[in-house]
C-alpha positions in Angstrom: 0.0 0.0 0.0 1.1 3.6 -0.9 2.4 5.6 1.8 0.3 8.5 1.5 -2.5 6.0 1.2 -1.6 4.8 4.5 -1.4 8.2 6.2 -4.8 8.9 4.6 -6.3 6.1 6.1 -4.7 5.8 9.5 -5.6 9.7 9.9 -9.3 9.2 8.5 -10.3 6.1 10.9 -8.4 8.3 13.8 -11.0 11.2 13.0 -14.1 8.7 12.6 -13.5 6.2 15.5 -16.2 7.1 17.3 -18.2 7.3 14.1 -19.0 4.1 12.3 -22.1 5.5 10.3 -21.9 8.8 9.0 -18.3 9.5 8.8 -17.3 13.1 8.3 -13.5 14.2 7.1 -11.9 17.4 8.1 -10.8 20.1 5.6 -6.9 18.6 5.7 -8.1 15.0 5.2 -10.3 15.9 2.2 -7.0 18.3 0.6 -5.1 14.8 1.1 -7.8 12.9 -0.6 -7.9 15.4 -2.9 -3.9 15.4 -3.7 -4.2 11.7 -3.6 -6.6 11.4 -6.9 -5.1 13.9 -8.5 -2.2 12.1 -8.2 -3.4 8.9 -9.7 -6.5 10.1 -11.7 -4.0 9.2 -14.7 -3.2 5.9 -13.7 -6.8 4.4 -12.2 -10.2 5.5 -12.7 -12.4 7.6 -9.9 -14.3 4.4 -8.3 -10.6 2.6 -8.0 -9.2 5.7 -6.2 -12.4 5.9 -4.0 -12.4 2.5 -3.0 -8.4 2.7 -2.2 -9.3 5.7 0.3 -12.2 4.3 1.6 -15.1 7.0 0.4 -17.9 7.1 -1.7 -17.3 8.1 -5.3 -20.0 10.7 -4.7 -17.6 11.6 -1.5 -14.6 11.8 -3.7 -16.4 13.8 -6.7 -17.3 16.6 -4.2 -14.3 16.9 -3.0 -12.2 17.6 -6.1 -15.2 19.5 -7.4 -15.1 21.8 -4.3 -11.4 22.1 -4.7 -11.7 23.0 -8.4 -14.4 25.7 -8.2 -13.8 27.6 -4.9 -11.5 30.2 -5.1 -9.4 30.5 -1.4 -10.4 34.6 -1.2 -12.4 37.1 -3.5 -11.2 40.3 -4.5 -13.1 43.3 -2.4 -12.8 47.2 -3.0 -12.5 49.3 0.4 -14.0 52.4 -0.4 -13.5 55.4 2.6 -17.0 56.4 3.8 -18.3 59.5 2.7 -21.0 61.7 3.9 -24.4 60.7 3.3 -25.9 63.1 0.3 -29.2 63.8 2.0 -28.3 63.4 6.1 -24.5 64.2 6.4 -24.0 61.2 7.7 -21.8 58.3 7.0 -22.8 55.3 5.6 -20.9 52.0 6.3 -21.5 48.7 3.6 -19.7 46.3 5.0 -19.7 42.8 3.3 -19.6 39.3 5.4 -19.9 35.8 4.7 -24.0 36.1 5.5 -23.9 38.9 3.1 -23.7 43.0 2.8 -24.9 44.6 5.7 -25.4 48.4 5.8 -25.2 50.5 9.1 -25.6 54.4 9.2 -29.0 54.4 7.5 -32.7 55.9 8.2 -35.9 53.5 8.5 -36.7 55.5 5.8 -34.0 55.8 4.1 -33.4 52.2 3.7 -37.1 51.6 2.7 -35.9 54.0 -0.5 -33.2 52.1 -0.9 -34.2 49.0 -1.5 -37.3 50.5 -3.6 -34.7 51.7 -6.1 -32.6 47.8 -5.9 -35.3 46.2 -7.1 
């Protein structure tokens, strides 16, 4: 058996020992998987790899799909606040992994807002 293979495993069953069911992986465990297929994708098909690391094709699949399509950081713009045009005071857009949130606004200026987003 393949080193790395080995580590995979030993690590993965560490992880999951009190799991025999529903077996989860951490974020390092899935980069290994993900390093392993890549790896021998040219040699062995998807189901062979699975099977050697002990996952689910499906498992495997999302996991070099995820690595593949999520980009580590996206680019932002910081912007100094200005003064508000109608108040004189500053508005704040801040944006978060829940999504933008805005701070410095009116009720009423909000509700005219989001009238004009729509």
């Amino acid at each position: 058996m393949d080193d790395t293979l080995n580590r995979f495993r030993q690590a993965a069953d560490r992880e999951n020992r009190r799991r025999p069911l529903r077996r989860r992986y951490s974020s390092a465990l899935q980069q290994q998987g993900v390093a392993y297929w890549q790896q021998r994708r040219g040699e062995e098909g998807v189901r062979t790899i699975a099977a050697s690391l002990g996952v689910s094709v499906t498992t495997l699949q999302r996991w070099t799909r995820g690595a593949a399509s999520r980009p580590r950081f996206r680019p932002i713009a910081i912007v100094p606040p200005g003064p508000s045009v109608e108040t004189g005071t500053t508005v704040a857009i801040q944006m978060t992994a829940a999504g933008p949130r805005v701070e410095g606004l009116t009720v009423e200026t909000a509700a005219r807002l989001l009238t004009l987003l729509r």
